[in-house]
N, C-alpha and C positions, 0 to 999 in steps of 0.2 A: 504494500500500500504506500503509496506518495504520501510522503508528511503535507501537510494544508498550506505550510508556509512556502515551501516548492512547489505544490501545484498553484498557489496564487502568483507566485514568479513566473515560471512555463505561459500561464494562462496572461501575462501581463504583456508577455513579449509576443504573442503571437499578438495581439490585439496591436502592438507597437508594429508588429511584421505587416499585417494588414494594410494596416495606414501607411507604413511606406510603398506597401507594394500598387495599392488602389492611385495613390501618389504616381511612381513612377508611371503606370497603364494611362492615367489619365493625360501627361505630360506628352505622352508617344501620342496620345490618340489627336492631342494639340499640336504636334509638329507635322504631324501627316496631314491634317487639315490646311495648314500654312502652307503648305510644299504644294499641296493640290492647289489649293490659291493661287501660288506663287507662279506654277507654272500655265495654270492655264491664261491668267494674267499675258503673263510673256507669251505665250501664244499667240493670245487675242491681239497684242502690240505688234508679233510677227504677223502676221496675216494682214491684219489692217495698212500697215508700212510697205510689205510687197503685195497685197492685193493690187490698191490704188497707184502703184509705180505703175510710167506709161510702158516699162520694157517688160515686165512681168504680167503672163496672162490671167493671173489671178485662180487658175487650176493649183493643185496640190500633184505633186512628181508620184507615179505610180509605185517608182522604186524607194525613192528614202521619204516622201510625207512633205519636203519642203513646197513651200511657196515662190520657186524659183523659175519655171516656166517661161521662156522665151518661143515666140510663134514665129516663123519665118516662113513665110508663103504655108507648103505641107506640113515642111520639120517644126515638131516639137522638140527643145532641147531645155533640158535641167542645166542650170547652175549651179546647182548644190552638188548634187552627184555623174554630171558630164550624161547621165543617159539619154537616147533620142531617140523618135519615132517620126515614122513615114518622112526620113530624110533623102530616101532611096538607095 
């Protein structure tokens, strides 16, 4: 049998362990929320900035996601990652 004065310790520190650990999960669950923020933000800044450029078509690159799209008569050509369609 646990003496009463050791089980009130054991039982004090889990309750301290709780509270840090509820602590640290809530901290992560706030950084991930900022980061999601943070980037779609920046997205929304990229996309807007080369949407409205007169050199970029405002499509998104089928290979890497950028907003770098250049039209030349057929060719499509990526900025970001050099790919290109119907160049011949």
């Amino acid at each position: 049998m646990i003496d009463p004065a050791e089980r009130k310790e054991v039982e004090d520190a889990l309750i301290r362990f709780e509270s840090a650990f509820h602590d640290v999960v809530t901290a992560i669950r706030r950084i991930l929320i900022l980061t999601d923020t943070v980037a779609m933000a920046t997205k929304a800044k990229v996309v807007a900035q080369t949407a409205h450029s007169p050199k970029y078509s405002g499509e998104a690159c089928s290979q890497c996601g950028m907003f770098m799209l250049v039209r030349t008569g057929t060719c499509l050509t990526c900025h970001g990652c050099h790919w290109t369609q119907g160049c011949g």
